[in-house]
FIKEBA-287638 format. One record per residue: residue in one letter; x, y, z of N, C-alpha, C in turn; residue number from 1. Coordinates in pm, 1 decimal. Layout:
% residues N
- code n.px n.py n.pz ca.px ca.py ca.pz c.px c.py c.pz pos
- A X Y Z X Y Z X Y Z NUM $
...
//
This chain:
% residues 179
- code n.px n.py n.pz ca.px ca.py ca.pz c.px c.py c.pz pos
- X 8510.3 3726.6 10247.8 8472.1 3861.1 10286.4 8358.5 3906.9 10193.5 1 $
- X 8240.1 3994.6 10254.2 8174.9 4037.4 10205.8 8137.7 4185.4 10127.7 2 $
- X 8109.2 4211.5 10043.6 8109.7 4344.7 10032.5 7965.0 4406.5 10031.6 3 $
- X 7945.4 4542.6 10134.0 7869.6 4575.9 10159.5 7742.3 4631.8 10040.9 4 $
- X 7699.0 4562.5 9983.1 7551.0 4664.9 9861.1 7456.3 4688.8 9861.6 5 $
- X 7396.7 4813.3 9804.1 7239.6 4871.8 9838.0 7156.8 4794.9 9844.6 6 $
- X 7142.6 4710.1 9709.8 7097.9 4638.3 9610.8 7122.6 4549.9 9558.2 7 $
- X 7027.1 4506.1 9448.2 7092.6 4355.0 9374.9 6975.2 4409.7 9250.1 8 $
- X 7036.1 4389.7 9106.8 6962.6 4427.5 9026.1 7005.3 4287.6 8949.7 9 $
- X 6902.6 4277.2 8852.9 6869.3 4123.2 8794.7 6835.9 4165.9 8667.3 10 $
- X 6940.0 4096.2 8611.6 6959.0 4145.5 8482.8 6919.5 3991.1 8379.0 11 $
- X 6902.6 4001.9 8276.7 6952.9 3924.4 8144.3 6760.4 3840.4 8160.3 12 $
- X 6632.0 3912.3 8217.7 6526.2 3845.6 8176.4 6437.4 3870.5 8070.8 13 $
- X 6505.4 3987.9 7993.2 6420.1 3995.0 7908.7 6387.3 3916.8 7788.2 14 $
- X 6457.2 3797.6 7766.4 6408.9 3687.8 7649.3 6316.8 3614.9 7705.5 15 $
- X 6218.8 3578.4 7591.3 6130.9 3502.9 7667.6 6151.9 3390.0 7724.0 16 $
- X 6093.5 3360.0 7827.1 6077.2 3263.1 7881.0 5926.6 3221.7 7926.4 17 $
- X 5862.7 3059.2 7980.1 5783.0 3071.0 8016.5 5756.4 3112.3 8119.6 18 $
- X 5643.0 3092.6 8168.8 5616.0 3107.0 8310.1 5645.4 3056.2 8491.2 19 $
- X 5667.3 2914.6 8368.6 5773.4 2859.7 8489.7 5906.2 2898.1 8504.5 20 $
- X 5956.4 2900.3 8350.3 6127.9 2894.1 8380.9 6155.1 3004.9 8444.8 21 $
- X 6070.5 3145.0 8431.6 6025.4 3252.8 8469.9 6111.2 3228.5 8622.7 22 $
- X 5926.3 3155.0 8640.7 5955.8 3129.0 8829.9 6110.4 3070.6 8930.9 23 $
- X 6087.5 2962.1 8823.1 6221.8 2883.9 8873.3 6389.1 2947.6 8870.9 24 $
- X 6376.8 3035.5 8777.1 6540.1 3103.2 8773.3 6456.6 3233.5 8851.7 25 $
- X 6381.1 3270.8 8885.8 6431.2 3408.6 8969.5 6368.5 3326.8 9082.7 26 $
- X 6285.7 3237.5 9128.6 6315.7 3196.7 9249.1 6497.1 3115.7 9300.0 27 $
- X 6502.9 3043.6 9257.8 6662.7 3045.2 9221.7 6753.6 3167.5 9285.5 28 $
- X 6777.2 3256.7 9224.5 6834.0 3354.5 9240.3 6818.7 3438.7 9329.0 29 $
- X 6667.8 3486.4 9381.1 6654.0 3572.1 9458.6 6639.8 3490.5 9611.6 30 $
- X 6669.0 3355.8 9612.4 6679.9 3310.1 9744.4 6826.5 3267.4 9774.3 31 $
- X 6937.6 3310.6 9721.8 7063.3 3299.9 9785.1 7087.5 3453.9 9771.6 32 $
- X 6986.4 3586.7 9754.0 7027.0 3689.0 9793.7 6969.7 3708.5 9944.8 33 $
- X 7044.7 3855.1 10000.1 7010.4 3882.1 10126.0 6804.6 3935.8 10112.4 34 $
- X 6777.9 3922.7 10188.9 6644.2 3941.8 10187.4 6629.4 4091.7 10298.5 35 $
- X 6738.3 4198.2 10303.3 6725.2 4315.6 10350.2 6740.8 4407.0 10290.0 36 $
- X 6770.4 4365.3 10131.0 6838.5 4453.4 10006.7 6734.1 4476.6 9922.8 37 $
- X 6679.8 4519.5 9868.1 6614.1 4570.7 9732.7 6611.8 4491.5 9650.7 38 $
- X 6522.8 4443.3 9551.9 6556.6 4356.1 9460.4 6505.3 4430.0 9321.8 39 $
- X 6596.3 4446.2 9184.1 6562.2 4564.3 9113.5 6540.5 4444.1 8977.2 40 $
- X 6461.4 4456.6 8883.9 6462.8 4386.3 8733.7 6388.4 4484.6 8618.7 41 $
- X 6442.2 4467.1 8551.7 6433.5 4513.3 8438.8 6395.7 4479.9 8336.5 42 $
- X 6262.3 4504.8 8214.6 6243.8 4425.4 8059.7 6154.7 4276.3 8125.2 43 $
- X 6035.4 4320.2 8205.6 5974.0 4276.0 8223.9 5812.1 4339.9 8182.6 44 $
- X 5768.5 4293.6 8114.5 5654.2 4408.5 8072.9 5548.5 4347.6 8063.5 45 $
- X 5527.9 4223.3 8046.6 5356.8 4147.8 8065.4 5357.7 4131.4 8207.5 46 $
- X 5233.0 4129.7 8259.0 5157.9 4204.4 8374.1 5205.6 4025.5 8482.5 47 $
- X 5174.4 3908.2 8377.1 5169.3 3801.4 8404.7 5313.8 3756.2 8468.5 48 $
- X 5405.9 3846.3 8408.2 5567.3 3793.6 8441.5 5625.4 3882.7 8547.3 49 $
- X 5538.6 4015.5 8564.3 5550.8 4089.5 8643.4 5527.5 4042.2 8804.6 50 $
- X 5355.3 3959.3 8849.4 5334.1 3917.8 8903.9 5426.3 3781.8 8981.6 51 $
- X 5450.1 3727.3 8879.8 5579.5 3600.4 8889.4 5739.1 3671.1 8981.0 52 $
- X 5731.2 3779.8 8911.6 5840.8 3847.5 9014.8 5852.0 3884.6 9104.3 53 $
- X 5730.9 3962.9 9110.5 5709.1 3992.3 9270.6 5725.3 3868.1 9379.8 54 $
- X 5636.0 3758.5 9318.6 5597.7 3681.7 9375.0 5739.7 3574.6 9450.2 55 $
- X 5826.6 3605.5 9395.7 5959.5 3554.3 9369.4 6062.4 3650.6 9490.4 56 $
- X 5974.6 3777.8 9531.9 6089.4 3855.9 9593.6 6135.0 3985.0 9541.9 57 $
- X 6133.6 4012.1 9389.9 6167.4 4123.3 9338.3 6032.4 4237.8 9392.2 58 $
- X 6152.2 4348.6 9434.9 6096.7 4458.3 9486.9 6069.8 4554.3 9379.9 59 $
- X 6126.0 4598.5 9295.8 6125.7 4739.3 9182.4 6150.5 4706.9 9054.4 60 $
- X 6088.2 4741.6 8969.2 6018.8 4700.2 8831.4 6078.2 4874.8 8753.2 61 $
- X 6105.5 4870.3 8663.4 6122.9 4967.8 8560.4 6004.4 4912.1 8495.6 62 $
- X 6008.1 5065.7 8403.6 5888.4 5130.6 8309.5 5987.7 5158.3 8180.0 63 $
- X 6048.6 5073.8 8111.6 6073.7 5116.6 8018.4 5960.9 5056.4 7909.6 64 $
- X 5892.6 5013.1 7918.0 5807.2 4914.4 7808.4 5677.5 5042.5 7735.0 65 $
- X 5694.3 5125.0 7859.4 5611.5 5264.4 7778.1 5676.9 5352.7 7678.4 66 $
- X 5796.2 5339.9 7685.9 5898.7 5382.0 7558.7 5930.2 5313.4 7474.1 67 $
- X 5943.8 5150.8 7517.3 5982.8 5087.9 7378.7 5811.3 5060.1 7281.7 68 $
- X 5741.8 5057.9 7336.4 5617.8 5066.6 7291.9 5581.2 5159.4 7185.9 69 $
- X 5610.1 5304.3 7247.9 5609.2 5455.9 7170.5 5693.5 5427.7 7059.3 70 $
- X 5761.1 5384.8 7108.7 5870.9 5378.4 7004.1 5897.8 5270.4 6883.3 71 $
- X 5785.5 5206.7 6839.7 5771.9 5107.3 6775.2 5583.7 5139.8 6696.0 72 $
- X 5550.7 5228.9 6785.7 5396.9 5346.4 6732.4 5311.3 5256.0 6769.1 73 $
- X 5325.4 5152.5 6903.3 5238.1 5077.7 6977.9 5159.9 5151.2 7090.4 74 $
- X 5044.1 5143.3 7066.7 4955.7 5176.8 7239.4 4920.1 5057.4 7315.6 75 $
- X 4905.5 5108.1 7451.8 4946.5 4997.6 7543.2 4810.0 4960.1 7598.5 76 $
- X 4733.0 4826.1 7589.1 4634.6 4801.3 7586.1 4589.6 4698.2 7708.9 77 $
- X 4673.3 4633.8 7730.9 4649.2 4534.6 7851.2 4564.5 4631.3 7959.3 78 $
- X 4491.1 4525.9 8071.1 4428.0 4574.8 8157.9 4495.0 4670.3 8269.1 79 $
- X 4481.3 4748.1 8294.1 4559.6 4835.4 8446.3 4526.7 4826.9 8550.5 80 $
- X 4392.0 4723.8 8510.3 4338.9 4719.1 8660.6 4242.5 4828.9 8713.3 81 $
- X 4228.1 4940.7 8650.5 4147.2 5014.2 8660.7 3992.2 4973.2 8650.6 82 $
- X 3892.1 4977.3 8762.6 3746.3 4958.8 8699.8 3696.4 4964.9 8592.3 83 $
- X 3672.8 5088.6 8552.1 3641.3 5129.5 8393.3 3654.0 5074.8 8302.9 84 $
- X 3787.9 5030.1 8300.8 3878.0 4979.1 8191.9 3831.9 4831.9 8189.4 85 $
- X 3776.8 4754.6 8334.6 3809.1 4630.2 8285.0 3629.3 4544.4 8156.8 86 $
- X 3533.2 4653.3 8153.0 3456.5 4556.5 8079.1 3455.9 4626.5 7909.7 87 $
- X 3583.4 4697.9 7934.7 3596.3 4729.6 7785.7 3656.1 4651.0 7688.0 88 $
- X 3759.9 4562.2 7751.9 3860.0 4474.3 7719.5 3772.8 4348.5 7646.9 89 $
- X 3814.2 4329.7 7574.6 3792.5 4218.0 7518.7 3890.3 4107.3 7480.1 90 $
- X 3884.8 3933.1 7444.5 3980.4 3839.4 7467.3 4064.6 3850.2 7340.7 91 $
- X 4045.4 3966.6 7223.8 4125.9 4015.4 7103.1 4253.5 4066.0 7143.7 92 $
- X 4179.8 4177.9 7240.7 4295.7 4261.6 7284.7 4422.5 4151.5 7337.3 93 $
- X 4522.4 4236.5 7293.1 4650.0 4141.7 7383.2 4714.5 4256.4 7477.2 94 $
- X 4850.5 4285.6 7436.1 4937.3 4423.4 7526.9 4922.5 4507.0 7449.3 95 $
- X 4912.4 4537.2 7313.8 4943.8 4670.2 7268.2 4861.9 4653.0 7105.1 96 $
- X 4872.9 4769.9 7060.2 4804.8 4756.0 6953.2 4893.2 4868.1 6834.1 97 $
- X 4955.4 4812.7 6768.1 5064.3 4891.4 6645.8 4976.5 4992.0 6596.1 98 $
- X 4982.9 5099.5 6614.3 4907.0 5226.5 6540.9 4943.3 5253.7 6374.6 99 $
- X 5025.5 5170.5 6344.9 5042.4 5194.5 6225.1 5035.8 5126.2 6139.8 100 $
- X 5000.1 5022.2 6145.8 4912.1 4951.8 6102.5 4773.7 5060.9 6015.7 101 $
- X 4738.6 5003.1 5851.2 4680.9 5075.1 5790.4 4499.4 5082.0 5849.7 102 $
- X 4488.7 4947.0 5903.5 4309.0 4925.4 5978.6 4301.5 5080.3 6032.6 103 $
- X 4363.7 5108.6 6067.1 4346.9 5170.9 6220.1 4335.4 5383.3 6127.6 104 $
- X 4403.9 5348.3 5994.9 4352.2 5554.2 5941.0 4232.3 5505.4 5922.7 105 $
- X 4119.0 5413.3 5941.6 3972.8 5514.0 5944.7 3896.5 5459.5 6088.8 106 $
- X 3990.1 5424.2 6196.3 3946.5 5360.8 6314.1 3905.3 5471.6 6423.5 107 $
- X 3819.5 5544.8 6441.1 3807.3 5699.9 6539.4 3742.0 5665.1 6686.1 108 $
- X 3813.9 5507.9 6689.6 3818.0 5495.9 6834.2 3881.9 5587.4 6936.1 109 $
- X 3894.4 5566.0 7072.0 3995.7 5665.2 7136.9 4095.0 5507.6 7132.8 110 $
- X 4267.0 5558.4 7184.3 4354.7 5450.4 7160.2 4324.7 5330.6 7252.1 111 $
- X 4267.9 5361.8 7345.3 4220.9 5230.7 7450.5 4049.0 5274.1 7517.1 112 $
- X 3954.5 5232.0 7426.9 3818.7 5329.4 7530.7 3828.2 5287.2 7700.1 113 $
- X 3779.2 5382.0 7716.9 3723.0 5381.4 7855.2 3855.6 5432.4 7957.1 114 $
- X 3973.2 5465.8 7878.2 4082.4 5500.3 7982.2 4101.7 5655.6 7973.0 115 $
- X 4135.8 5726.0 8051.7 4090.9 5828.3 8123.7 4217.6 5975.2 8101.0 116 $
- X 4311.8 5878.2 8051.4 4402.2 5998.4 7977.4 4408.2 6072.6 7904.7 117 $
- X 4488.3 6188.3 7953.7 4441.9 6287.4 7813.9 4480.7 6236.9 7629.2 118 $
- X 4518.6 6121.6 7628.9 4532.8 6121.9 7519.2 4390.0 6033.4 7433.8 119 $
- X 4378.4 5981.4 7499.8 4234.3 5851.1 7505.9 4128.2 5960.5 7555.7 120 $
- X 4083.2 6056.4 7599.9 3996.5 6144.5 7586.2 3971.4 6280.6 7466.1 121 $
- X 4110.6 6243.2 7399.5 4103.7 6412.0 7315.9 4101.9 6333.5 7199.1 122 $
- X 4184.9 6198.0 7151.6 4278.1 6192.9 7014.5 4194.5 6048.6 6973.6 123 $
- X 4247.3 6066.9 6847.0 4150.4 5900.8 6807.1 4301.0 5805.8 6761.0 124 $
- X 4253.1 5671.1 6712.2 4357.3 5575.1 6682.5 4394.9 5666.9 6547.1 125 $
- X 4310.5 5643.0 6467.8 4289.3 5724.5 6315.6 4400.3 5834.3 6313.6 126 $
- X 4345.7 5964.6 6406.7 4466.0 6078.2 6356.1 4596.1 6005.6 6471.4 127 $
- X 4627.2 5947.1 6519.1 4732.4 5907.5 6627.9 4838.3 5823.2 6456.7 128 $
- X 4728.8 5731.0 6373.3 4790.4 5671.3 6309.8 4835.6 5779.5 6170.9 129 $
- X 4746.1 5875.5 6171.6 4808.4 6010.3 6049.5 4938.6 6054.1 6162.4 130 $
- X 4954.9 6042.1 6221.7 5093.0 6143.8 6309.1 5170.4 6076.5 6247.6 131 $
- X 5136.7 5935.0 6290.1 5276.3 5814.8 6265.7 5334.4 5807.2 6137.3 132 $
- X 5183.7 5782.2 6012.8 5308.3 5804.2 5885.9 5364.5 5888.9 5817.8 133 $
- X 5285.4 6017.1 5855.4 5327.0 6133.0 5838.5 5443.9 6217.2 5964.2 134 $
- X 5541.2 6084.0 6003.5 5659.5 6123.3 6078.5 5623.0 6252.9 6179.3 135 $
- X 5518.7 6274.5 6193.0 5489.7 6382.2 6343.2 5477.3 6377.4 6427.7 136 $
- X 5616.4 6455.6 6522.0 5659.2 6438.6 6666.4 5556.6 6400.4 6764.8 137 $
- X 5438.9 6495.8 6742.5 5310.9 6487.0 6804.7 5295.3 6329.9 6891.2 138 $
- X 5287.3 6233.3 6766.4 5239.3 6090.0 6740.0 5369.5 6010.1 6891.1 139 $
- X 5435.0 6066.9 6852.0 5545.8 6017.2 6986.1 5506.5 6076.0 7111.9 140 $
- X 5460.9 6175.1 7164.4 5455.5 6264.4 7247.0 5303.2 6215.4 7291.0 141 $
- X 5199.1 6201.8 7243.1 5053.2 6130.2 7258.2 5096.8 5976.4 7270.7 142 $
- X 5119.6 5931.1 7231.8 5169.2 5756.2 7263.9 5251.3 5784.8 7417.7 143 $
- X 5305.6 5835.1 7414.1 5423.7 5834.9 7539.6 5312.2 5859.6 7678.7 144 $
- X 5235.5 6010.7 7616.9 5124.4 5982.5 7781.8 5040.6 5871.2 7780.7 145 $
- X 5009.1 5846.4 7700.0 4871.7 5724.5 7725.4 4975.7 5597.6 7779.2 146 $
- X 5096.5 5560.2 7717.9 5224.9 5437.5 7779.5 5187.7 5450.3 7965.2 147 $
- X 5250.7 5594.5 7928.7 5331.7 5576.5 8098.4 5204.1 5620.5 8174.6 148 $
- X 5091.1 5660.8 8125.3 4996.4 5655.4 8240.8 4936.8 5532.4 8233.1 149 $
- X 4890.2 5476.3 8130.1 4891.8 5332.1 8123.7 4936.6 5241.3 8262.4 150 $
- X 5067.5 5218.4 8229.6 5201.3 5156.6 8336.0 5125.8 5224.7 8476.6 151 $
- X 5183.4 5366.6 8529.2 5175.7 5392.5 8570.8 5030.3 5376.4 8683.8 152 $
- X 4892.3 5376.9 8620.0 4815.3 5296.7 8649.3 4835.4 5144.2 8725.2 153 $
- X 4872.6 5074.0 8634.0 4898.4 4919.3 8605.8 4962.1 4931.3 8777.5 154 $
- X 5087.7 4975.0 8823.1 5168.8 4948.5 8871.3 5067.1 5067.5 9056.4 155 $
- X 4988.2 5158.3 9044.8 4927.1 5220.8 9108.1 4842.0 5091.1 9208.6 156 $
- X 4754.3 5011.0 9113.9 4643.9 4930.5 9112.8 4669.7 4809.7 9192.7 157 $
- X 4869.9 4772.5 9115.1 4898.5 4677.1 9206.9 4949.9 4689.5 9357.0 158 $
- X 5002.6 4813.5 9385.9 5063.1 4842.0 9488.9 4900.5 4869.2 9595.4 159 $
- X 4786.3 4885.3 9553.7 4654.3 4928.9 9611.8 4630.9 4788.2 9647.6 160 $
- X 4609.0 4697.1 9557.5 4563.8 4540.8 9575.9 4647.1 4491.6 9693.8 161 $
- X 4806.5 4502.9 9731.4 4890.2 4420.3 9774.7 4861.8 4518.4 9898.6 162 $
- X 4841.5 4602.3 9942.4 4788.1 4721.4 10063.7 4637.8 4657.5 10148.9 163 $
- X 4538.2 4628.8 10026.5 4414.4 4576.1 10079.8 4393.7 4436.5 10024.1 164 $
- X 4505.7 4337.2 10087.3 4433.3 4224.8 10036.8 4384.4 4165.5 9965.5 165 $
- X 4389.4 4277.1 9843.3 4304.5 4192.9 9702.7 4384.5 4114.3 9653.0 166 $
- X 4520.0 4143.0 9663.9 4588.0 4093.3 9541.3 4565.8 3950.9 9445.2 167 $
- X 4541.6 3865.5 9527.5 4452.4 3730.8 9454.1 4355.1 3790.2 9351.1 168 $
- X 4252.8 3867.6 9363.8 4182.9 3907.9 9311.5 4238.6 4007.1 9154.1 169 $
- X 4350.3 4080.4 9219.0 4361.3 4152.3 9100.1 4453.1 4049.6 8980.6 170 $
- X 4525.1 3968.7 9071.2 4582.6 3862.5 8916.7 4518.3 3764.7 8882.5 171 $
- X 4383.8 3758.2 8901.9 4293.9 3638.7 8859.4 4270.3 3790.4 8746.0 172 $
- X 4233.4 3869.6 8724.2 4193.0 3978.3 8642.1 4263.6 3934.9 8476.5 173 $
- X 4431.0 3877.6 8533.6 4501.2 3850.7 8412.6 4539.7 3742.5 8378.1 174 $
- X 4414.9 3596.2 8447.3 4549.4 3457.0 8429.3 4441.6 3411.3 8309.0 175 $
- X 4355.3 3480.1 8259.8 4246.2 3431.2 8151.8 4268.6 3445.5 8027.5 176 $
- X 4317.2 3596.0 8024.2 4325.5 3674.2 7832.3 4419.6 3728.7 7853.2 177 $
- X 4577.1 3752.1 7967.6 4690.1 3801.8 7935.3 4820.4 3731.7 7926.2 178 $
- X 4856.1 3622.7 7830.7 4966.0 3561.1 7887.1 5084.4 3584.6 7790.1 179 $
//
């Protein structure tokens, strides 16, 4: 007998794995589920493992990686896919960049150039990194918008690509400098 569920949420991927084992256990898994249900995962946060999931069947992705980020005084740097954003990037950059880190009190960059949030238009790395060691709420509260509009972006860009056909296009964007 069966029991009737919304969903199917997929738990236990957040250790790393590569890219294959990636593929192979959630292809695995998500092909002895029903394919009329939702498919939900969680603690997936490089763009590269993200893609692998979809690609696999998983339907809905959490955003917690813009909080654990904040919460560690990381800004979130990977590409979003946004135009602007992409000839700012360079092959240094990785996902995020620790604000507290000492480089960064005389760095008066914005936290990611060329991105369009209010926090990356008003605030620099420099005073973002005076919030941080000087324990001010602020420093949490500015990290948190630039995270989740970040993501929020990221996840905008892909749902636009997979609408018009790009999508090839937009993960060739990340199989070079994001893995």
């Amino acid at each position: 007998m069966t029991r009737p569920v919304d969903g199917f949420v997929l738990e236990g991927f957040q250790l790393p794995f590569s890219n294959e084992t990636l593929s192979d256990t959630l292809s695995t898994v998500t092909d002895i589920l029903y394919d009329d249900k939702p498919r939900f995962i969680n603690s997936l946060y490089k763009p590269i493992d993200i893609f692998t999931a979809l690609e696999c069947g998983v339907d809905i992705f959490d955003s917690s990686y813009a909080l654990t980020a904040t919460k560690k005084g990381c800004v979130l740097t990977y590409s979003s896919g946004s135009p602007t954003q992409q000839d700012s990037l360079s092959s240094e950059i990785e996902f995020e960049i620790d604000l507290n880190e000492t480089v960064y009190s005389s760095d008066f960059l914005p936290p990611l150039p060329n991105c369009q949030c209010y926090t990356c238009t008003n605030f620099t790395r420099a005073y973002i990194h005076h919030l941080l060691v000087t324990n001010e709420l602020l420093a949490g509260i500015l990290l948190m918008t630039h995270n989740l509009s970040h993501i929020f972006t990221f996840f905008h860009n892909l749902r636009e690509s997979l609408k018009t056909d790009q999508y090839s296009k937009f993960v060739s964007t990340y199989t070079n400098n994001s893995n």
